[in-house]
C-alpha positions in Angstrom: 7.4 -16.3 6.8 9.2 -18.0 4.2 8.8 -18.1 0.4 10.4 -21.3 -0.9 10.5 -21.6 -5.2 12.1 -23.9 -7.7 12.5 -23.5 -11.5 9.8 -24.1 -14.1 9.9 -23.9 -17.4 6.4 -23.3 -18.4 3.6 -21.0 -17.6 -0.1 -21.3 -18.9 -3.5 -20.3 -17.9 -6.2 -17.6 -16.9 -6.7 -15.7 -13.8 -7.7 -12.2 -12.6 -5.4 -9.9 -11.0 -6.2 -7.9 -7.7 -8.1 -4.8 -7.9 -6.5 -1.3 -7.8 -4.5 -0.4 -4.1 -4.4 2.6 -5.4 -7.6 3.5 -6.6 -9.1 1.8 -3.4 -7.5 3.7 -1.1 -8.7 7.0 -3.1 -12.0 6.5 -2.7 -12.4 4.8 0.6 -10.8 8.2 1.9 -13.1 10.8 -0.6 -16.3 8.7 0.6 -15.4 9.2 4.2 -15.4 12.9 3.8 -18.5 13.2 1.3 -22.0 13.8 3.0 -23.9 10.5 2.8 -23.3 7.0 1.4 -21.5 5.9 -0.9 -20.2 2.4 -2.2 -17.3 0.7 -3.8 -17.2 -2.5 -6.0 -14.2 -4.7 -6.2 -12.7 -3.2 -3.7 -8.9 -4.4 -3.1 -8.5 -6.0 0.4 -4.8 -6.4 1.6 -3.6 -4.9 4.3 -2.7 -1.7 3.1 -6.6 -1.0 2.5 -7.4 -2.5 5.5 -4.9 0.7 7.5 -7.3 3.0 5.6 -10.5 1.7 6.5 -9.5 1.7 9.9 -8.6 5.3 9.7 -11.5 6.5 8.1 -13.6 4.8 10.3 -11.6 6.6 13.3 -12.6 9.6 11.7 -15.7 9.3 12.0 -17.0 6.9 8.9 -19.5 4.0 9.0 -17.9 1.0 6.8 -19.2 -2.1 6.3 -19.0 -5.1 3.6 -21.9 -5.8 2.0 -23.0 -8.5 -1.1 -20.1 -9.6 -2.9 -17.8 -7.9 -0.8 -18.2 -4.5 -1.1 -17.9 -1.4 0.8 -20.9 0.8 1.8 -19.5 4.2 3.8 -22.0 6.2 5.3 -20.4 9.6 6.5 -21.9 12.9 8.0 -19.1 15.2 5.9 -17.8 18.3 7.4 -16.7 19.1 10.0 -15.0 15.2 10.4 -15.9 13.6 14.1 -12.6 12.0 15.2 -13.5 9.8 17.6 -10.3 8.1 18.1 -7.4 10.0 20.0 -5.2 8.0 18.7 -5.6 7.0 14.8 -2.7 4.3 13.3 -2.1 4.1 9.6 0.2 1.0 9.8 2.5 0.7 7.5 0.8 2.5 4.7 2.1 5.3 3.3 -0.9 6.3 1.0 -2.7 6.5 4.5 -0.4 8.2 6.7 -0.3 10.6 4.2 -4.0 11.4 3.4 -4.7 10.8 6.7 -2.6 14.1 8.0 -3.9 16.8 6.4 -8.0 15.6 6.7 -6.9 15.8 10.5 -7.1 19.6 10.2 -11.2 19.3 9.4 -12.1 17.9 12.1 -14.8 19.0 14.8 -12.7 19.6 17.9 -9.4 20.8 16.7 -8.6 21.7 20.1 -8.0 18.8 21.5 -5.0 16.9 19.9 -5.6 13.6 17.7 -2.0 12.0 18.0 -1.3 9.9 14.0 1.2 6.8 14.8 2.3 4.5 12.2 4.5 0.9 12.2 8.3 1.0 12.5 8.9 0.5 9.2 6.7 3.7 8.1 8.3 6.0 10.7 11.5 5.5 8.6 10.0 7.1 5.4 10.3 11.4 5.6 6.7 12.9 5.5 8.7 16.2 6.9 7.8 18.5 3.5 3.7 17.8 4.2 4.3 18.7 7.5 5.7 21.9 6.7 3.3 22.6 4.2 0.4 22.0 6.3 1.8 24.1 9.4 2.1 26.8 6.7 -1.7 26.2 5.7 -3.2 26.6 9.2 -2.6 23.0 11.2 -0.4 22.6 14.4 1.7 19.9 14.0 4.1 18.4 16.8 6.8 15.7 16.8 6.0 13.3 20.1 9.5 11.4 19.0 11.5 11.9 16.0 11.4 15.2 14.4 8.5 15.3 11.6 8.0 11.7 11.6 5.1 10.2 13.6 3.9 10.3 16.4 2.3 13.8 15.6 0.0 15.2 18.0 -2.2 17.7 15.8 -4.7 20.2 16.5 -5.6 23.0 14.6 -7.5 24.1 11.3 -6.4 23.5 7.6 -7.5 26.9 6.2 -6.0 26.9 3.3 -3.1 29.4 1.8 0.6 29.2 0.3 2.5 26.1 0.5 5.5 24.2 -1.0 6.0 20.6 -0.9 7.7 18.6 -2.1 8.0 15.9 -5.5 9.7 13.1 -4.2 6.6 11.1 -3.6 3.2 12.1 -5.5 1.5 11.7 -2.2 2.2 14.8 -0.3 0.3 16.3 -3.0 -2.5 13.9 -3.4 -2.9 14.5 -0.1 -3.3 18.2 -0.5 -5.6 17.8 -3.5 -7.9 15.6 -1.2 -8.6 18.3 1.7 -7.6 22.2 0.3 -10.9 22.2 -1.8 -12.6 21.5 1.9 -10.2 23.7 3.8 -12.4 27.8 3.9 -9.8 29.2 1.8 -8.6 29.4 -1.6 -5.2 27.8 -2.1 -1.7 28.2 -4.0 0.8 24.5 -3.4 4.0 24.8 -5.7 5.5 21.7 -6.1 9.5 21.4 -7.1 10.6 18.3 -9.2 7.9 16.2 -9.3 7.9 12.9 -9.9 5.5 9.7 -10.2 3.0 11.9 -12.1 0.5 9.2 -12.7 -0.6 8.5 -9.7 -1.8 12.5 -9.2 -3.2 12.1 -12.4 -5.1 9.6 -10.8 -6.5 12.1 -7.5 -6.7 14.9 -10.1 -9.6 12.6 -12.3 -11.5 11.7 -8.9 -11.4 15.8 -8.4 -13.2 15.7 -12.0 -15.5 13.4 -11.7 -16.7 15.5 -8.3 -16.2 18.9 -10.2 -13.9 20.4 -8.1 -12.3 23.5 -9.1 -8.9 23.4 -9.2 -6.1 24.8 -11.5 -2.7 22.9 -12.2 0.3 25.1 -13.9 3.7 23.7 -15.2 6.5 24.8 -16.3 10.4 25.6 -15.7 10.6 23.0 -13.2 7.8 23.7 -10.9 4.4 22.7 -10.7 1.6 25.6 -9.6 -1.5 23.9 -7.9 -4.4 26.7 -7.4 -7.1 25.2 -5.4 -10.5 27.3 -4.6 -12.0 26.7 -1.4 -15.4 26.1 0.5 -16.0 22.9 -2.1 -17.7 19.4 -0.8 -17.5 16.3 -2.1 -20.2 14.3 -2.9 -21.4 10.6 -2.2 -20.7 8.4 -5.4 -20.8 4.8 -6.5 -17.0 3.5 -8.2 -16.1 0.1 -9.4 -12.3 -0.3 -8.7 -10.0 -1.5 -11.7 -7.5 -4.3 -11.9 -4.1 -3.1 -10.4 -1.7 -3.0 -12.8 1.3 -2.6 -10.6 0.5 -6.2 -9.0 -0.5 -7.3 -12.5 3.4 -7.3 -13.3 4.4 -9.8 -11.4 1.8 -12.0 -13.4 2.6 -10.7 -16.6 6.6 -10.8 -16.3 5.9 -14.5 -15.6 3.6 -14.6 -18.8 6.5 -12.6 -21.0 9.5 -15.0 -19.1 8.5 -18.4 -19.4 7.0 -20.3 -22.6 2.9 -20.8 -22.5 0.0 -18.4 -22.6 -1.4 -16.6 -20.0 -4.7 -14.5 -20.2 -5.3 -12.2 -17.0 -9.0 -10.8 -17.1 -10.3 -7.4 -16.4 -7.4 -5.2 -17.5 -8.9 -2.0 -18.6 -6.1 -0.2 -20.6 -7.8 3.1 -20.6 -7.8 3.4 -16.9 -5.4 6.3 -15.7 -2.6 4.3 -13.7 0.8 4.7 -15.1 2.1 1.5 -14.6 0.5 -0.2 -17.4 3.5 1.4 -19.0 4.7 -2.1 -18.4 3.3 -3.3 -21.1 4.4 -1.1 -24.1 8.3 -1.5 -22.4 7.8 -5.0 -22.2 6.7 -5.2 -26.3 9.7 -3.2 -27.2 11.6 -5.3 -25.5 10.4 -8.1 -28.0 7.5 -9.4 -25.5 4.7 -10.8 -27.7 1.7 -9.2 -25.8 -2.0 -8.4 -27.0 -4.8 -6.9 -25.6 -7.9 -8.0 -26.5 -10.9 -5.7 -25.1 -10.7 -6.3 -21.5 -7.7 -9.2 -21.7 -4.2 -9.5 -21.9 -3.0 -12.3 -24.2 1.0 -13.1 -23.6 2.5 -15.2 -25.6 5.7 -15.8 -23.3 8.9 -17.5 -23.8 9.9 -14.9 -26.5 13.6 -13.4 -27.2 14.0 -10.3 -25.6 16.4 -7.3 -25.9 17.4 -4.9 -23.4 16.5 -1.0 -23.7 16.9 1.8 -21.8 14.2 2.6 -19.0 12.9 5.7 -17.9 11.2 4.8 -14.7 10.5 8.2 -13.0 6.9 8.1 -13.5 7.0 4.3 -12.4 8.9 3.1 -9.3 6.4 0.6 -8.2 7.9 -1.2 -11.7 11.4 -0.9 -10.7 11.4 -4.6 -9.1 9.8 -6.7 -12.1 11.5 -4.9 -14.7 15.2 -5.9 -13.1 13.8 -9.4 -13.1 13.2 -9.5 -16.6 16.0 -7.5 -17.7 18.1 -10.8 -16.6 16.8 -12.8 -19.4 17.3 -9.5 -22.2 20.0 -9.9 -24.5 22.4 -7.1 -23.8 21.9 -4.6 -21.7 18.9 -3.1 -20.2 19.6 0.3 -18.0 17.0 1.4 -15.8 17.5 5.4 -14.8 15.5 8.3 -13.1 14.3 6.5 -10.5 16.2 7.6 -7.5 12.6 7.9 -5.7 12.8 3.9 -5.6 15.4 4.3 -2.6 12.5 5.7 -0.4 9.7 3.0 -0.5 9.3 0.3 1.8 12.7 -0.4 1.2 15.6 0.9 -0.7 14.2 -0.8 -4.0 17.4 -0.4 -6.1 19.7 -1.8 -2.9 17.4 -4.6 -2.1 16.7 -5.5 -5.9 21.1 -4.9 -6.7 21.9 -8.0 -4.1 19.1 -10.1 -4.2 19.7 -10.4 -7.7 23.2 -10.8 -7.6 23.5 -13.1 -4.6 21.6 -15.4 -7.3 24.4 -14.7 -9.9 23.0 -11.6 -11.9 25.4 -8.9 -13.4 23.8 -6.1 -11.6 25.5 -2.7 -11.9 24.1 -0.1 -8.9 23.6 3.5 -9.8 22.4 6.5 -7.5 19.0 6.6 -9.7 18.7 3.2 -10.7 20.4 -0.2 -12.4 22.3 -1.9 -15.3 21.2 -5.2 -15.6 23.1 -7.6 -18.2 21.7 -11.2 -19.3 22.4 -13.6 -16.9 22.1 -17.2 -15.9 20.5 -17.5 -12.6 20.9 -19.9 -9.4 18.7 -20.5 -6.7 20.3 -18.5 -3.2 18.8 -17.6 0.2 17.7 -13.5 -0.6 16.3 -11.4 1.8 13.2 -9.6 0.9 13.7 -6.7 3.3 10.1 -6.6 5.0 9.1 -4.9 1.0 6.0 -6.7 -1.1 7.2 -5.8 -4.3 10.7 -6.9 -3.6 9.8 -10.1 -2.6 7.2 -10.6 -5.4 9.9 -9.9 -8.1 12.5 -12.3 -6.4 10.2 -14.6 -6.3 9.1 -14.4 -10.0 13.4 -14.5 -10.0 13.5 -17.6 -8.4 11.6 -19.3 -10.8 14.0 -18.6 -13.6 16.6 -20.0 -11.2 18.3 -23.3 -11.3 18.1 -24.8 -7.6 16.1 -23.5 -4.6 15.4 -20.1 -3.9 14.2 -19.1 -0.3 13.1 -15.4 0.1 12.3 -13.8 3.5 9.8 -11.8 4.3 7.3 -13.0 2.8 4.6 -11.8 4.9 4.8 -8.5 3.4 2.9 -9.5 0.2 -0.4 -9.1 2.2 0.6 -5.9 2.2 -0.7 -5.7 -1.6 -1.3 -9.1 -2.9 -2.3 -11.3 -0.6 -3.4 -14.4 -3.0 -0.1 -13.4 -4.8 1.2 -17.5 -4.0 -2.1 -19.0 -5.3 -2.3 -17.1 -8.5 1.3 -17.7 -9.7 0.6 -21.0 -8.7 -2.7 -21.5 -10.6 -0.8 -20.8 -13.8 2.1 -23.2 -13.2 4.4 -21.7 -10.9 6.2 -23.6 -7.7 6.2 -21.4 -5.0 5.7 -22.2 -1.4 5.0 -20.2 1.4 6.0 -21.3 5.1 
């Protein structure tokens, strides 16, 4: 599929933006390991959401949409019944990597549960939880490439000494979701780590349950002391708006003249990438927030600044986009992590933007991005959601056509990502 845009010049109206990936895929996978039912409202369905519900369901949870479309799960707790040999978390990455580690609480670990994944998953290292869980009790085996699914897995998670690694918050999400389950008492150190919001986010769910858990910093290292023999219990959650799709809606706000109101943004909500917002006002954007609005004023003169985007990669794409209409220069840095998404983010953002006449400046852990007058090109989105989503927001500050490829992989995230932009004024087609 094909995304086809042309340049507007205005941008005006109100809309809501898709619930929480994030915080959808927490708690479908907490529900399907507490004892009993619990129920999610405003759920995000894309199909990253949809790979975890079909995991939880193959180990061993009831799902099912009810009124409104939400999610009722019905689960029988520890031990987990598996009941598919073979369980496939797509191409989500979120998944695959909670997925592993609950595979070690299961009721017949003798008998090996093999987790696949797509192509373009099998490309991203989970090799650092796989050592980490071999050291905490699991048998973990490579059927192809070394520590990259196929695994075939038997064995317990009992808990123990671990390291893994920071590159991706995950690994240790992942951890935080099954040690308190696992018989012992645990002790994860973590070097260098990075995207520190999004454990923030696990680490409040843990809360909310009361689970006991310790987490130490300092001199480089995170300590993570987790007490075993815990259970999680049923709950009801409402899922917030995602802010990390939000961006694509609100860079178009900030970029193009008009208002544009999105509805349901809770700025006390614990995701990191609402960061966007206070960058974007430094950068001159004239945004307000107005209980549980955003107002943007758009079509504002903006100024470049200097980015640290460590604790926000997801941001990485939209924030090169509107650094092309900043005066000066905008640099954003610390975000070498970007290179290990769905795609290389800094690479695939570099010459998409400068195959449609940006001055783009690569660096190992990010990009320099100068003001620039930009044309309409053929770009290639790289199979990535979030690169095609920016490109596209690109494309309509472009003069010409823009065609970006790829497009199917905004239903990995933002599936009504065409009609939105379009309800407030946008041209974008999809073919």
């Amino acid at each position: 599929m094909k995304l086809i845009i042309h340049k507007i010049h205005k941008i005006a109206g109100k809309v809501a933006p898709p619930s929480s990936k994030s915080q959808t895929i927490r708690a479908l996978f907490l529900a399907a390991i507490a004892n009993g039912e619990s129920s999610l409202k405003n759920p995000l369905f894309c199909d990253d959401t949809e790979s975890a519900i079909r995991v939880c369901q193959g180990l061993g949870a009831a799902i099912t949409k009810v009124e409104n479309d939400n999610l009722k799960i019905i689960s029988t707790g520890l031990p987990l019944n598996a009941i598919d040999k073979v369980i496939n978390s797509g191409s989500s990455g979120i998944t695959t990597n909670f997925s592993l580690p609950l595979l070690g609480l299961r009721k017949d670990l003798s008998r090996p549960v093999v987790l696949d994944c797509s192509a373009q998953m099998k490309q991203r290292s989970i090799a650092s939880l796989v050592f980490a869980l071999q050291n905490l009790g699991m048998q973990i085996k490579s059927l192809e490439k070394n520590n990259s699914c196929p695994l075939s897995i038997t064995g317990k998670l009992l808990g123990g000494e671990a390291r893994v690694s920071g590159l991706t918050s995950q690994f240790m999400s992942a951890l935080l979701l099954s040690l308190p389950l696992a018989e012992n008492d645990s002790s994860i150190l973590v070097e260098d780590l990075h995207e520190r919001p999004y454990l923030e986010m696990t680490e409040a769910l843990l809360k909310e349950q009361k689970i006991i858990f310790k987490h130490l910093s300092g001199n480089g290292f995170d300590v993570f002391k987790i007490k075993g023999g815990q259970r999680f219990l049923p709950f009801q959650k409402t899922i917030p708006v995602d802010f990390s799709s939000a961006s694509y809606l609100i860079a178009a706000g900030v970029l193009f003249h008009g208002q544009v109101r999105l509805l349901g943004v809770d700025m006390d909500d614990c995701q990191g990438d609402k960061k966007m917002i206070y960058l974007l006002q430094q950068m001159g954007a004239d945004i307000k927030i107005d209980d549980k609005e955003l107002v943007i004023s758009g079509g504002k003169s903006l100024r470049g600044i200097k980015i640290d985007a460590n604790e926000i990669p997801d941001l990485v794409p939209t924030l090169a986009v509107v650094a092309t209409r900043a005066e000066g220069c905008t640099e954003i840095y610390n975000v070498a992590h970007a290179r290990d998404k769905e795609t290389d983010r800094i690479r695939s953002m570099s010459i998409g933007l400068s195959a449609m006449g940006a001055y783009v400046e690569e660096k190992g852990d990010g990009l320099i991005i100068r003001k620039s007058e930009l044309r309409g090109a053929e770009v290639n989105g790289y199979g990535d959601h979030r690169t095609v989503m920016a490109l596209a927001v690109a494309g309509l500050l472009a003069e010409g056509e823009t065609t970006i490829s790829t497009a199917e992989a905004i239903s990995k995230t933002f599936p009504n990502f065409v009609q939105l932009m379009n309800i407030l004024g946008a041209n974008i087609q999809i073919i």
